[in-house]
C-alpha positions in Angstrom: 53.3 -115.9 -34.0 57.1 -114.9 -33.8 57.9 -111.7 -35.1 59.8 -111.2 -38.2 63.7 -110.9 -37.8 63.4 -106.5 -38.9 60.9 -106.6 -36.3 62.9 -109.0 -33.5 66.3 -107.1 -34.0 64.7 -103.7 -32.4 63.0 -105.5 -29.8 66.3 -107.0 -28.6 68.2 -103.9 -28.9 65.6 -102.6 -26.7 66.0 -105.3 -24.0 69.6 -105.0 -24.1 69.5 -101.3 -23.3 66.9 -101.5 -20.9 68.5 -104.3 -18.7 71.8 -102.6 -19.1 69.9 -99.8 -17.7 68.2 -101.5 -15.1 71.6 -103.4 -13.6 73.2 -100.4 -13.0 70.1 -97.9 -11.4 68.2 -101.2 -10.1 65.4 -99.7 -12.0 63.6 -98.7 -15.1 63.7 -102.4 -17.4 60.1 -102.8 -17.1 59.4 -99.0 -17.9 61.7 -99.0 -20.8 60.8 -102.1 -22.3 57.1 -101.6 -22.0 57.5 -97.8 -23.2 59.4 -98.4 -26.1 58.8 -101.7 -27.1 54.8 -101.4 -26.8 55.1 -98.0 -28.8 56.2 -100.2 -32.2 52.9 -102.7 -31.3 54.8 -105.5 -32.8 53.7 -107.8 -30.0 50.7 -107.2 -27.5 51.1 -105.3 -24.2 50.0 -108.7 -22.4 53.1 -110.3 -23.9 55.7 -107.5 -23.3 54.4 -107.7 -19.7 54.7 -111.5 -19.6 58.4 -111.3 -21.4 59.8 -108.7 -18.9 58.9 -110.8 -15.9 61.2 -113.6 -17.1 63.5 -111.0 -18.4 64.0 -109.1 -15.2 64.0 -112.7 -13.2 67.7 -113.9 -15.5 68.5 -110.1 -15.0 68.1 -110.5 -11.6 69.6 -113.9 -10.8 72.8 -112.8 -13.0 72.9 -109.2 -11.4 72.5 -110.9 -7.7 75.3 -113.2 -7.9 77.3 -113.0 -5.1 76.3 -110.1 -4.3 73.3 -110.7 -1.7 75.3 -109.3 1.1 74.7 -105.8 -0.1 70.9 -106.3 0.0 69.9 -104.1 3.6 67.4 -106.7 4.8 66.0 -104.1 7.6 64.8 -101.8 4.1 63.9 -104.9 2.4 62.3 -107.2 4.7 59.1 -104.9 5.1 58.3 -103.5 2.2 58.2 -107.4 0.7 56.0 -107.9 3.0 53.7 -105.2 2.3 54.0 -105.5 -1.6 52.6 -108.9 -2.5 48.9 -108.1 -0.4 48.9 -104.2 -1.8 49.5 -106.0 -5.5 46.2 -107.7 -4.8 44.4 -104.9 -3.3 45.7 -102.9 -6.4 44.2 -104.6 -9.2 41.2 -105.9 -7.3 40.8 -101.6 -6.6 41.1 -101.3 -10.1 37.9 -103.4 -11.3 35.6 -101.9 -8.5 36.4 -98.2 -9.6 35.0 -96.7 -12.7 36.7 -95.5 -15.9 36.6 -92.2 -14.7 37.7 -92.5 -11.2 40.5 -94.6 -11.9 41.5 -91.9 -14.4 41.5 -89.3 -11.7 43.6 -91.2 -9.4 46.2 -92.4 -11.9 46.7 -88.5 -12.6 47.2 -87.7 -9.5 49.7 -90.5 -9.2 51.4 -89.4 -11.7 51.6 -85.6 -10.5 52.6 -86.8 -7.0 55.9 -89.0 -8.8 56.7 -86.4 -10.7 56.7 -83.5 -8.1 58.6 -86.3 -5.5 61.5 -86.7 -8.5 61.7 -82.8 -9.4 61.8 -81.6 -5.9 64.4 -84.1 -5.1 66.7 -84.1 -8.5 68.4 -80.9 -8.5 69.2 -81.8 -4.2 69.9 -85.6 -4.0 71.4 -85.5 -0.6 70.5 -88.5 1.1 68.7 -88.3 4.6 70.9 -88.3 7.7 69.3 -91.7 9.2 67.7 -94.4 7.6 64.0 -94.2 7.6 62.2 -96.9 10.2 60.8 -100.5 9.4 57.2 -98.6 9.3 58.6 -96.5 6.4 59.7 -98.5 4.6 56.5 -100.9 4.8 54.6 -98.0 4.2 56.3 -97.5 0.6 55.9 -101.1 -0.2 52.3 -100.8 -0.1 52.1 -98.0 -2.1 54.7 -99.4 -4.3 52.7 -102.3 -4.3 49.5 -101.0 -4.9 50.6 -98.6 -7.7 51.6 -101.7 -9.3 48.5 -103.7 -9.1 46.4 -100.9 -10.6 49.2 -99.6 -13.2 51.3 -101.6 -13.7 54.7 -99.6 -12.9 55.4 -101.0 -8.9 58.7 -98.9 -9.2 58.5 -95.0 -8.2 57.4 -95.1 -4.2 60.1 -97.7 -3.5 62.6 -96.1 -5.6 61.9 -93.0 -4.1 62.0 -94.4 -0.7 65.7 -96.6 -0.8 67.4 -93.4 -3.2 66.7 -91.2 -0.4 68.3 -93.4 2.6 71.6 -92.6 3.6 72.9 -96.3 2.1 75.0 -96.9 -0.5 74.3 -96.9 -4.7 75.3 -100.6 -3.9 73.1 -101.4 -1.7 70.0 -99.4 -3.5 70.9 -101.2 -6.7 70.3 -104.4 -5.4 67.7 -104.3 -3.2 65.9 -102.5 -5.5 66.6 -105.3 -8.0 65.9 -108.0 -5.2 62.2 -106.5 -5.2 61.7 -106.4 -8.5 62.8 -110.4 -8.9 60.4 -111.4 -6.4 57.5 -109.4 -7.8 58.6 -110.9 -11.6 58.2 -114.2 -10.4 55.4 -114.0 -8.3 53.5 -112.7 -11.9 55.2 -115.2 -13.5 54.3 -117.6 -11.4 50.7 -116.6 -11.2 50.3 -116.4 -15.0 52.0 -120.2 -15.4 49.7 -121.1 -13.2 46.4 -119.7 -15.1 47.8 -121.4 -18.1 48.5 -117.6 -20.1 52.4 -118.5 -20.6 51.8 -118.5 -24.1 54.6 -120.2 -26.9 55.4 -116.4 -28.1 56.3 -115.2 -24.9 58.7 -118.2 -24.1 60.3 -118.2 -27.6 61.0 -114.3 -27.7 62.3 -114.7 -23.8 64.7 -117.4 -24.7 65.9 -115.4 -27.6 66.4 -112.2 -25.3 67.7 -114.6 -21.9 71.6 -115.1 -23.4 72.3 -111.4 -24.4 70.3 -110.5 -21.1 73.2 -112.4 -18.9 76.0 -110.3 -21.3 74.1 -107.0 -20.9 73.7 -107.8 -17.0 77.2 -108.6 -17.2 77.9 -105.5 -18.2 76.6 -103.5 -16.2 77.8 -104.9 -12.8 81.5 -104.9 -14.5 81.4 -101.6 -16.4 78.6 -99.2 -14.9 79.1 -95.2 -16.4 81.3 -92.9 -14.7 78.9 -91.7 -12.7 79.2 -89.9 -9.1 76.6 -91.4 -6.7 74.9 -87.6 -6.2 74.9 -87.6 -10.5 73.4 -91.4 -9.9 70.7 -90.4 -7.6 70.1 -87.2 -9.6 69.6 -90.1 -13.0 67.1 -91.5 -10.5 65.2 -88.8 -9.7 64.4 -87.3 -12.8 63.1 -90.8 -14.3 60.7 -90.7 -11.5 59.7 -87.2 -12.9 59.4 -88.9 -16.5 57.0 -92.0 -14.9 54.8 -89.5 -13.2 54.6 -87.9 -16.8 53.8 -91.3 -18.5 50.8 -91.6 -15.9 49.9 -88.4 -17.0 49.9 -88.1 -20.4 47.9 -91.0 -21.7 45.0 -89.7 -19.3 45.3 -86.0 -20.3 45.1 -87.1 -23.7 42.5 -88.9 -23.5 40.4 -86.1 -21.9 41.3 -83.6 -24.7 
């Protein structure tokens, strides 16, 4: 069922913001989408996942245009490696653990994020050398893994490449590089199980053409933004993930 158009016009002022977002950090669409979106419950959360896969793979291709030679391959190359088999760990982790468990570890997830972002946002000095291939492979896997039982892959590899002495250019899109291939491995994976559904490929193609504007955008006119202010922006949303792993746990105990 496709939502009504008072319905559709939020949604796609959502996805607008959120990829504009994401093109200029290299993070955050999924996060935004999935909070804000899912919060109004006009479409299922299995959906929203499903239409920010093929949302952040147009983001991606538009965002990546000829600009591949900033990607640093030595950051890259290793934590794609580790992040597809962590995925897998992750979710099979998931259904092994009980309620309980899981909610223990998800909270302190979320309190480890969160302490990472506020004890690096108010000092976003980069390190002095750029962390080795172990590093970085090391963060992959947890990035990896934190997405296969949460479903937010983003904060350890974020926190990783925004602490590297390389450029906001080069952070942008390899973080974005990451986040394509994990979007269309899911994709790929849910095709494949036959759960691509009619909704989610109508409201995608509805969302694809102001996606490539709002990509557009951002690569052509990011803010005015220093890269310490940048890295700071970065930080800070790490401190607001850990909180979102947080809260709906804490609630839930109360």
């Amino acid at each position: 069922m496709i939502p009504a158009l008072s319905d559709l016009v939020p949604f796609v002022l959502v996805v607008l913001f959120a990829v504009y977002f994401h093109t200029v950090t290299g993070f955050g669409l999924a996060m935004i989408i999935m909070g804000l979106a899912s919060a109004t419950g006009m479409v299922s959360v299995a959906t929203l996942a499903s239409i920010v896969s093929i949302v952040t793979l147009m983001n991606s291709g538009v965002a990546l245009r000829g600009r591949l030679h900033h990607v640093p391959w030595k950051a890259v190359n290793p934590m794609l490696i580790a992040v597809f088999p962590a995925s897998v760990l992750g979710v099979v982790a998931l259904d092994y653990l009980s309620s309980e468990a899981a909610d223990v570890i998800q909270v302190l997830l979320g309190l480890v994020i969160a302490y990472g972002g506020l004890s690096l946002a108010w000092q976003p000095r980069p390190l002095s050398l750029i962390s080795g291939s172990g590093s970085f492979a090391c963060f992959g896997f947890l990035g990896g893994l934190v997405g296969g039982m949460f479903g937010i892959p983003g904060p350890p590899m974020i926190f990783q490449l925004y602490r590297q002495p390389l450029t906001l250019a080069q952070i942008r899109t390899a973080l974005i590089f990451l986040n394509a291939a994990i979007a269309g491995a899911r994709t790929l994976f849910v095709a494949i199980q036959g759960q691509l559904h009619m909704q989610e490929l109508v409201l995608s193609a509805i969302c694809l053409p102001l996606v490539a504007l709002a990509t557009l955008a951002g690569k052509h006119y990011p803010p005015p933004f220093s890269p310490q202010a940048m890295r700071r922006i970065a930080f800070i949303l790490l401190v607001l993930m850990g909180l979102t792993l947080i809260a709906p746990v804490v609630l839930q105990w109360m």
